[in-house]
ZAMARGU-4260 file (C-alpha; in steps of 0.2 Angstrom, whole numbers, plus 5000, padded with zeros to 4 digits):
<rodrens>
0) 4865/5097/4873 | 4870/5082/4862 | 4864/5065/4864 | 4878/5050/4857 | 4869/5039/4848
5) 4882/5026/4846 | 4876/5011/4852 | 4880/4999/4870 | 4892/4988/4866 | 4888/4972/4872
10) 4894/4968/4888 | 4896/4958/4904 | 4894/4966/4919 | 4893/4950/4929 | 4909/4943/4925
15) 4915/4924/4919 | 4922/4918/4906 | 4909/4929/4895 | 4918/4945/4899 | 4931/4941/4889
20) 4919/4936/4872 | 4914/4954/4873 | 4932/4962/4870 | 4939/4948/4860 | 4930/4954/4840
25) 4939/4970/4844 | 4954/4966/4844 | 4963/4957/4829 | 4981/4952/4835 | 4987/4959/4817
30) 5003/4973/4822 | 4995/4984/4807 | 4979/4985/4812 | 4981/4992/4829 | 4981/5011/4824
35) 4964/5007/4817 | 4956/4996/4829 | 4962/5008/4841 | 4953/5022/4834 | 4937/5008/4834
40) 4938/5009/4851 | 4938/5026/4853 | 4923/5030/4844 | 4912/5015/4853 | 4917/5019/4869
45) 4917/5039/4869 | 4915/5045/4885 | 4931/5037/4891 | 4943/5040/4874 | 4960/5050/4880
50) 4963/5064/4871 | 4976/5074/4877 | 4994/5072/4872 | 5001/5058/4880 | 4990/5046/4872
55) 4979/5029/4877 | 4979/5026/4894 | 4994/5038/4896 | 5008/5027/4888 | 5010/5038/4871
60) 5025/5043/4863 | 5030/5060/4867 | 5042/5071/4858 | 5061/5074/4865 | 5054/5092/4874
65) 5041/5083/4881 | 5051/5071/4890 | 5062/5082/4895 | 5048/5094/4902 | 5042/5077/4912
70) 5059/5074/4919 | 5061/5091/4928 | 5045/5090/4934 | 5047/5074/4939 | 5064/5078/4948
75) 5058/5094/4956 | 5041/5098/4955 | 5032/5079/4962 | 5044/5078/4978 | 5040/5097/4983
80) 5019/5093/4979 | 5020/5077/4988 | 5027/5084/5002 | 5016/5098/5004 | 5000/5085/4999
85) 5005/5072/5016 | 5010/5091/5025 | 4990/5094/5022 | 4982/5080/5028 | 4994/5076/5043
90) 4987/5094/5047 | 4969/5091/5044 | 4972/5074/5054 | 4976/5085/5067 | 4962/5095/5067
95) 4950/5080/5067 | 4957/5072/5082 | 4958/5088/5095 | 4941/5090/5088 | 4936/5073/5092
100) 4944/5071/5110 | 4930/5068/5124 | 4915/5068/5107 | 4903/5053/5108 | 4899/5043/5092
105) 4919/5044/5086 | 4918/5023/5086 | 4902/5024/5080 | 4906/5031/5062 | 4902/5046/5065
110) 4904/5060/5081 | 4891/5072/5086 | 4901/5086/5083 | 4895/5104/5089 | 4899/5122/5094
115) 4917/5128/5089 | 4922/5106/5088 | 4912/5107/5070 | 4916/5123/5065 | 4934/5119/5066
120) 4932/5104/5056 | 4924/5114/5043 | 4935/5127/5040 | 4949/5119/5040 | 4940/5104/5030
125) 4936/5120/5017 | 4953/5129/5019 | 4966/5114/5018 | 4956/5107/5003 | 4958/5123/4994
130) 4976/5122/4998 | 4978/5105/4992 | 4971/5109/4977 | 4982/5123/4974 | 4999/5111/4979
135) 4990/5102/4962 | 4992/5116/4952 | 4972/5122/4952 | 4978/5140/4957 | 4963/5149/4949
140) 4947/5142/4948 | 4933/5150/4940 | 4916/5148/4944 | 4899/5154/4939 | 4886/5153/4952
145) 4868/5151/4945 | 4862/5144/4963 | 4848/5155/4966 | 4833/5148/4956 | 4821/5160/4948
150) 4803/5163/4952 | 4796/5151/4936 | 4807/5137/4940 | 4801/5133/4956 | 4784/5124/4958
155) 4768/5132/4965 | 4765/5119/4978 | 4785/5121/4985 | 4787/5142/4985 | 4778/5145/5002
160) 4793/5135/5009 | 4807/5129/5001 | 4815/5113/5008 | 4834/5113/5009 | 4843/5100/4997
165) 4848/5084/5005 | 4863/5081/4989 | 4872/5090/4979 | 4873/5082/4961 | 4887/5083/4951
170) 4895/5076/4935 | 4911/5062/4937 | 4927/5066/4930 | 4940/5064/4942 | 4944/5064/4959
175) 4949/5080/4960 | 4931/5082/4961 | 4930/5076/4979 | 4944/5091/4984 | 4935/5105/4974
180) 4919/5099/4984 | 4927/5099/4999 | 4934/5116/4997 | 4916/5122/4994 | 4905/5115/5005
185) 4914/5101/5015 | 4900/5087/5009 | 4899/5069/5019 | 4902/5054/5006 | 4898/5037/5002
190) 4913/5027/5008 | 4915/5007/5010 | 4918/5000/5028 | 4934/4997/5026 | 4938/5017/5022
195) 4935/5023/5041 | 4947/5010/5045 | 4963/5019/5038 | 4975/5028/5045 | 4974/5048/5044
200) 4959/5046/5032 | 4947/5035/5041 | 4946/5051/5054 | 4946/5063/5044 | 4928/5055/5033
205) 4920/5053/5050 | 4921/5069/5055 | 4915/5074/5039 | 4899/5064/5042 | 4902/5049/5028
210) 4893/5036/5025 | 4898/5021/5026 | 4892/5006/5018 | 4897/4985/5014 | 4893/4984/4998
215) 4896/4967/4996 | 4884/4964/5012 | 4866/4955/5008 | 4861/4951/5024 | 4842/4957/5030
220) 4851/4969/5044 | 4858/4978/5030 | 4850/4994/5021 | 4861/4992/5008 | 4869/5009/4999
225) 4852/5017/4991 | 4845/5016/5009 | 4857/5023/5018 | 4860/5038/5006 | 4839/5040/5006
230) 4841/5038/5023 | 4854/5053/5024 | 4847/5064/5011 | 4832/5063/5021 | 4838/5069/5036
235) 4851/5084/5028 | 4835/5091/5017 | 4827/5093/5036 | 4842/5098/5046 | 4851/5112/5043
240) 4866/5106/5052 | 4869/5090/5043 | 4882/5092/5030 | 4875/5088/5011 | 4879/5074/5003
245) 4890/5072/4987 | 4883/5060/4975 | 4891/5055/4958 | 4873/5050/4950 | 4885/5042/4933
250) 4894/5029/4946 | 4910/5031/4936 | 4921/5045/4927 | 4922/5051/4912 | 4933/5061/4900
255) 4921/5077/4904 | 4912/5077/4890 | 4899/5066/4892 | 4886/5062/4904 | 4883/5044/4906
260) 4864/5037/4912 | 4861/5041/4929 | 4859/5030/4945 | 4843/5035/4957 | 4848/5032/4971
265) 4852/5053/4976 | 4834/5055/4970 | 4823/5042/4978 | 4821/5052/4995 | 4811/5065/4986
270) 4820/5080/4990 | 4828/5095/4981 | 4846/5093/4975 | 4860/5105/4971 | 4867/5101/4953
275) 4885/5107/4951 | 4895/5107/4933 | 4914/5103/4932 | 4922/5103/4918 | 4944/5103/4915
280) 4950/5114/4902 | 4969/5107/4898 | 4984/5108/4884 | 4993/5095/4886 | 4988/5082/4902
285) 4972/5080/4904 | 4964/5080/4926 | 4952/5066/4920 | 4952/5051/4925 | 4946/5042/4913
290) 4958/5027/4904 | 4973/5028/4915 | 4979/5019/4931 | 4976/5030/4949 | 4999/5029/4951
295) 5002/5035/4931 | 4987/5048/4932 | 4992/5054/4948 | 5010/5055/4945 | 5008/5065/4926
300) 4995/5078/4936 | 5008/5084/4949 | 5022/5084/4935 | 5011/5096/4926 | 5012/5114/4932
305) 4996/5121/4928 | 4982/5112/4928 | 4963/5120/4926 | 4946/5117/4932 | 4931/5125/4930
310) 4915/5123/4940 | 4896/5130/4937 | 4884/5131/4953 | 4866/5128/4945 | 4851/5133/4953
315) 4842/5121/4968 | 4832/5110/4959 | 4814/5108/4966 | 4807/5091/4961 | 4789/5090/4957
320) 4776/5077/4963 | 4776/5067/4947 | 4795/5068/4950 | 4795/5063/4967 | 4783/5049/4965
325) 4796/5042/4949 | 4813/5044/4954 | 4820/5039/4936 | 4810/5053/4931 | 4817/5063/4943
330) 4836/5058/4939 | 4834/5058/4921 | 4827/5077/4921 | 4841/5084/4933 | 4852/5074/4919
335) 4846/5082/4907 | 4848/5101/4913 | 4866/5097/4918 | 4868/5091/4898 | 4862/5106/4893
340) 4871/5118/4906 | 4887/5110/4903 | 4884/5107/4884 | 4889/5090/4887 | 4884/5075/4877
345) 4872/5060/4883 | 4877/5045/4883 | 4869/5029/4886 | 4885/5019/4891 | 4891/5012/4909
350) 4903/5005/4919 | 4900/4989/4912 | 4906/4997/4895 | 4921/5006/4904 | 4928/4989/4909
355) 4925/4982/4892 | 4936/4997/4885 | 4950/4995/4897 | 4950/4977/4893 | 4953/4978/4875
360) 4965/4994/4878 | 4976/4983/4887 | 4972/4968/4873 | 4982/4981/4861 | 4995/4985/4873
365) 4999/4966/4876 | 4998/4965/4856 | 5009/4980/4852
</rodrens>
């Protein structure tokens, strides 16, 4: 484990007129200077620097072969994935709704699904998600499982009994993460309001038992999101039948080689979570999501062939009492063993940082 000791760089995460003072010293308008500021930006901001061969924010120059390479793909390959990719959901669309005819809860947010209606919804949940990640190229993914804990690493007090996680905890780099999930265990989510009201999708995360949440509400009726995912957590760690929840403890992606501060809010219900590692080998595109607009990122991952992923199942980790009773404790220990598991580096950047960094990549990009 490695901890970056570069420092915050001031930021503004409440936005105004301030935001813009933060970018502004990085960036000096002069033509020859935008290599090196460039690279400036780059070492400040880490965790989200693009590395892979088409450049900042995906808008490097590529060589004649590799524009060549991207047109083919591009002619053949992205119509056949799209295809396939709308083919899948449509499909898992369907599943949801024969499931969900004649259910209870369905305008709720979320049905009581039972018997053969929820197994349905899982497998195919499980099995399309796999499928989808092989339309993406993921066709082989290795993973070494380390799930079941050994004897000193769970605490005296919890080995009579262990208590089932509520949340599985993972590292953020992409939303690829959501499908590998999904084709694992078929977690519930953290979704806004608005989500369930899409079409094909908004059925498709409430049968998957999301939990959905207006963030922007702040109205006494309203637990906001740490409560409802304690609230949830809660009630998986005691129900077996409750699908886990899937929690990105960073808040944002990275470019996979970093682990930024963690969030609480997966660790104030005081049960035991499930850390998994994900990390995406590549050669020439990069899967993370780091730098790059959703349209460009996903258009240059389906024009690749191959892509790669790799994922590490680390064992249940069983909080202790001091842990339960301090859940920065808690979050900041799980952090550290997925650092260390991962060989990732610590980081002590945010969101807040991430915004800044896009703001004075596309600074350059105005200036170039």
């Amino acid at each position: 484990m490695a901890v970056d000791t570069t420092p915050a760089a001031p930021s503004h995460p409440e936005g105004g007129d301030s935001g813009g003072e933060a970018v502004r010293p990085l960036l000096s308008g002069a033509p020859a200077e935008e290599e090196g500021e460039e690279e400036e930006l780059d070492v400040r901001y880490a965790p989200y620097a693009r590395r892979d061969a088409y450049g900042v924010m995906g808008r490097g120059p590529l060589s004649p072969a590799q524009v060549a390479r991207l047109v083919l793909a591009a002619a053949f390959l992205l119509p056949l994935r799209l295809v396939a990719g709308v083919f899948l959901v449509v499909a898992y669309y369907l599943v949801c709704r024969i499931c969900t005819l004649f259910v209870d809860g369905l305008e709720e947010g979320r049905p009581r699904l039972q018997g053969w209606r929820r197994e349905a919804v899982l497998r195919a949940g499980r099995g399309l998600s796999r499928a989808m990640l092989f339309v993406f190229g993921f066709y082989w993914i290795p993973m070494s499982d380390r799930s079941v804990p050994n004897a000193e690493d769970v605490h005296q007090d919890q080995s009579a009994e262990l208590e089932r996680p509520g949340a599985i905890v993972s590292n953020h780099v992409s939303y690829v993460d959501v499908l590998y999930h999904m084709s694992a265990s078929s977690p519930s989510f953290v979704a806004k309001n608005s989500v369930s009201k899409l079409p094909l999708i908004g059925l498709i995360s409430k049968c998957l038992g999301c939990i959905f949440v207006q963030r922007e509400s702040k109205g006494s009726d309203s637990k906001g999101v740490s409560g409802a995912v304690t609230e949830r957590v809660q009630e998986v760690s005691q129900d077996n039948n409750s699908p886990m929840v899937l929690l990105f403890p960073e808040g944002t992606t990275t470019n996979g080689d970093y682990l930024l501060p963690f969030k609480t809010g997966a660790f104030l219900a005081r049960a035991p979570v499930q850390p998994v590692i994900l990390r995406y080998p590549y050669k020439r595109f990069s899967p993370a999501w780091d730098s790059m607009d959703g349209a460009r990122h996903v258009f240059l991952l389906l024009c690749q062939v191959a892509n790669y992923i790799e994922v590490v199942h680390l064992p249940i980790y069983y909080p202790s009492e001091q842990e339960k009773d301090d859940p920065r404790l808690y979050a900041n220990n799980v952090r550290k063993l997925l650092a260390i598991e991962g060989n990732l580096t610590l980081s002590n950047l945010g969101l807040a940082e991430k915004r800044v960094y896009h703001a004075a990549l596309n600074g350059l990009l105005c200036h170039s």
